[in-house]
Each structure stands twice: as structure tokens, then as C-alpha cells.
C-alpha positions in Angstrom: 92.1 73.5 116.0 93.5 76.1 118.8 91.1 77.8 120.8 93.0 81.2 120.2 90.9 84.1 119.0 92.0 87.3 117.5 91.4 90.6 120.0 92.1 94.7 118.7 94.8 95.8 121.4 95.1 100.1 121.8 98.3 101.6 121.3 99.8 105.2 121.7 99.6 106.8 118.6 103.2 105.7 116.4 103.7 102.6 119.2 101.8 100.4 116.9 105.7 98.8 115.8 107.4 98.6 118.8 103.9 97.0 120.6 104.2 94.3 118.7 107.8 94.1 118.7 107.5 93.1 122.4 104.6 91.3 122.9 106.7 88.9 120.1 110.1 89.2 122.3 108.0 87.8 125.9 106.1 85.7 123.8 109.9 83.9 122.2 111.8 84.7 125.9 108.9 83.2 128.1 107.8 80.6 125.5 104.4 81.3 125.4 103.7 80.1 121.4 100.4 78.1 122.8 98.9 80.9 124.7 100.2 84.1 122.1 100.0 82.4 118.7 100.3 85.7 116.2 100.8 89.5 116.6 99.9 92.1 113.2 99.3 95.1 112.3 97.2 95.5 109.3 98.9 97.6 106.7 98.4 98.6 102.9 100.6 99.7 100.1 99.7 102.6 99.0 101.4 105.4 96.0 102.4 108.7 96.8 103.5 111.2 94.6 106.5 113.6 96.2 108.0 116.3 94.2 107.0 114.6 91.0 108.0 111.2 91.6 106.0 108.4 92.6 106.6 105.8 95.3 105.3 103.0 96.8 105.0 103.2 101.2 102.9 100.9 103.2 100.6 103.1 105.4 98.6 101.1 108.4 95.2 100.4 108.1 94.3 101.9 111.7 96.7 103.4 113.4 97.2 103.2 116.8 95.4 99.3 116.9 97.5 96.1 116.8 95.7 92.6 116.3 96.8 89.6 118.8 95.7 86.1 118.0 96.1 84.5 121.4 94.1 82.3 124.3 92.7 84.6 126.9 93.7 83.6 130.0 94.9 85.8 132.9 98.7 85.4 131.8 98.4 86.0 128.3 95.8 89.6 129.3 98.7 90.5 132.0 101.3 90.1 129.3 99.9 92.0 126.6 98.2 94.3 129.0 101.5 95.6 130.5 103.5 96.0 127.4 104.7 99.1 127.2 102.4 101.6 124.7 99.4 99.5 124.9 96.4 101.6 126.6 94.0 98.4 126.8 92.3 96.1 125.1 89.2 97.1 123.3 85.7 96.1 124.5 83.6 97.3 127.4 84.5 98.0 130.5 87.8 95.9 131.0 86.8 92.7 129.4 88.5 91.6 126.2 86.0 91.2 123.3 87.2 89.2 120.4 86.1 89.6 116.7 83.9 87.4 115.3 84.4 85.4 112.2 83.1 87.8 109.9 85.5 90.6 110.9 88.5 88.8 111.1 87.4 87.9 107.2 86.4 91.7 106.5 89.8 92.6 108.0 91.7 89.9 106.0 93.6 89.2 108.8 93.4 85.3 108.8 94.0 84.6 105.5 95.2 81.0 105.9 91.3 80.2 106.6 90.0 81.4 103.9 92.3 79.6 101.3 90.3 77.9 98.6 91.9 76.0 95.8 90.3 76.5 92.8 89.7 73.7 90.4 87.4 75.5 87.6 87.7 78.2 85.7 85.4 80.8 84.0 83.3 78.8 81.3 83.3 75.5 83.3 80.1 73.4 84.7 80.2 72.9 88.4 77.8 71.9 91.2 76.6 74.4 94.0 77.4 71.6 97.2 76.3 74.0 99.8 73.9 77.0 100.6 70.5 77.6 99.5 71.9 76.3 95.9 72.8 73.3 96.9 71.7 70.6 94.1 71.9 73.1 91.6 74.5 73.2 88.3 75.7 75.8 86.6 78.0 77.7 84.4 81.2 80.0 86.1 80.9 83.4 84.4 83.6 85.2 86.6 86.1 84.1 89.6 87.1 86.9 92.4 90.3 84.7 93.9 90.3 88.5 96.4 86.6 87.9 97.9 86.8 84.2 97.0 83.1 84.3 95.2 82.3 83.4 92.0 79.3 84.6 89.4 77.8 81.0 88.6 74.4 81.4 85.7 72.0 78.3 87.5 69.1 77.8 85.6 66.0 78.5 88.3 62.2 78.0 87.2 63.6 77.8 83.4 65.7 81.0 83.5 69.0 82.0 83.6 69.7 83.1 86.8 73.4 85.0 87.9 73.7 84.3 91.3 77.2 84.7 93.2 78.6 82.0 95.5 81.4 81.5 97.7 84.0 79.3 96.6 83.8 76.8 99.1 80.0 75.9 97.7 81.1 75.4 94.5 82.8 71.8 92.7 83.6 71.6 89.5 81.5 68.7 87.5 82.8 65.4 87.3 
């Protein structure tokens, strides 16, 4: 498990591109792969309709941010630091902040973490193995692969009860 952490870097407006362009080139030239481990920029397609016809372009989700996944240490915050375009990092004052869990999974920036196979499918049995369900069984009523929950009927105090879990508390029956 790598120690690196994912920070919000502040671009010039339309540098977003050719920030991350070169953080990756001194990252590959100096071989720093341990210390800088990923460089994005969150984007989503999106339809827009010129002169009648419709097309597909991929507009960024907040422009003039890019999202490093590195180690902080003094080299990798002089590296990215200095790259041409980037006004600073954001937190306060001049100390790095990284996100926490939670954002990076409300960003869906680290998607390879939240990868769940799915062995059950809506009508199945399964057993809630984590949570403040844990013990319980119940019946899967819907699947959401996107938010990785699931709708799961448990039967509490001899009702019917919908509750929604995440897909890593859930098993399907044996």
C-alpha cells in the first residue's frame, strides 16, 4: 500500500493540459514513479448541440484544478510547485492539504479502490457481513454498479425493511 495521497494543484485558467503534461515528462525524465505516482484532470462527456447537430465533447469538471496522487516530500512539492502554470497547491497558507477518503470517492478519482465484484444479482439472498447490519439476511431489490450500493429488503422486528448498503457489506448466501 503506497503512502501517496491525492492533492488539488491550481492552474492558470486553459493550463490545466499542459500542467499535467509536464509534471508527467519530470516525473518519466527524473524517474520519480515512487514519489509522483498519477496526474488527472477530471473530465465529463457531455452533448452539445451546434447548428442543429449534436456532438459529443468532454468538458473538465473544474477548470483550472489538476489532481496529483503523489508522496509529499520537499522534492515531489518543488517539482510540482515549479511547473510552469501551476499557481500553488491548495490548502492554507502554503501547506499542501490532501483529500480525504471520502472526496477522492465523491470525485471518482480513484476508481481502482472502489472496485467491487459483484456476485448476486437483483432477487438473490445474501448476508449483510458488515455495518450496523451485520448478521442480517436479505433479499437484493436493486444494484447501483455507479455508487456501488445496493437496496437489500432485511426483515427488522418482523417487517420488511429497504435499507441500502454498500457493496462491500453485502455476500451473496451460500
Amino acid at each position: 500500500m503506497s503512502q501517496a495521497k491525492w492533492y488539488v494543484v491550481h492552474t492558470y485558467s486553459g493550463y490545466e493540459n499542459k500542467v499535467a503534461e509536464n509534471i508527467e515528462k519530470v516525473v518519466e525524465n527524473r524517474k520519480l514513479h515512487e514519489l509522483i505516482e498519477e496526474v488527472r484532470i477530471p473530465t465529463e462527456m457531455v452533448s452539445e448541440v451546434k447548428d442543429g447537430k449534436t456532438t459529443q465533447a468532454e468538458r473538465k469538471l473544474f477548470p483550472s484544478y489538476v489532481l496529483v496522487k503523489m508522496v509529499m516530500t520537499d522534492e515531489s512539492w518543488y517539482i510540482v510547485r515549479n511547473t510552469r502554470g501551476v499557481t500553488g497547491f491548495v490548502g492554507p497558507g502554503s501547506k499542501p492539504v490532501p483529500l480525504t477518503e471520502k472526496e477522492v470517492a465523491a470525485l471518482g478519482v480513484d476508481r481502482s479502490t472502489k472496485a467491487v465484484e459483484v456476485t448476486f444479482k437483483v432477487g438473490d439472498s445474501v448476508n449483510v457481513i458488515g455495518g450496523s447490519f451485520d448478521g442480517f439476511v436479505g433479499k437484493v431489490t436493486a444494484i447501483d454498479t455507479e455508487a456501488q450500493t445496493a437496496e437489500v429488503v432485511v426483515s427488522m422486528f418482523g417487517r420488511e425493511t429497504p435499507v441500502s448498503l454498500p457493496l462491500s457489506q453485502i455476500k451473496a448466501e451460500d
